[in-house]
C-alpha positions, 0 to 999 in steps of 0.5 A: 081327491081334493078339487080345485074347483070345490075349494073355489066355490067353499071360498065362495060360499064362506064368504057370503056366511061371513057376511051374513054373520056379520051383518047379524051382529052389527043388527043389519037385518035386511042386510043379513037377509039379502046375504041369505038370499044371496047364499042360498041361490049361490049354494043351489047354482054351486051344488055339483061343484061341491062334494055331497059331504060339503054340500051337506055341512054348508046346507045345514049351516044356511039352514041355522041362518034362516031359523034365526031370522025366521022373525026378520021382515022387510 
């Protein structure tokens, strides 16, 4: 039921969201955008590691990322 290798790449991928939340906050934009790049490619390599339920919620999350940094330019 639950997969080690799952939960590994959940840790993962929270680790990346949380530095981009903080980086939001403290008003690091090109910080938070590299964290967000960086989330999304970790997100695509991790996708057969992680359930389809998983996969959805963190893909939604990224998603909520990118929208408030749609006006974040190098």
């Amino acid at each position: 039921m639950f997969n080690s290798k799952s939960k590994a790449a959940r840790r993962r991928i929270e680790a990346i969201f949380n530095e981009i939340q903080i980086n939001l906050e403290n008003n690091y934009k090109d910080l938070a955008i590299g964290a967000r790049k960086q989330a999304e490619e970790t997100l695509a390599s991790l996708k057969d590691e992680l359930s389809d339920k998983d996969y959805a919620k963190l893909k939604v999350r990224l998603d909520d990322y990118t929208k408030r940094m749609e006006g974040y330019h190098h």
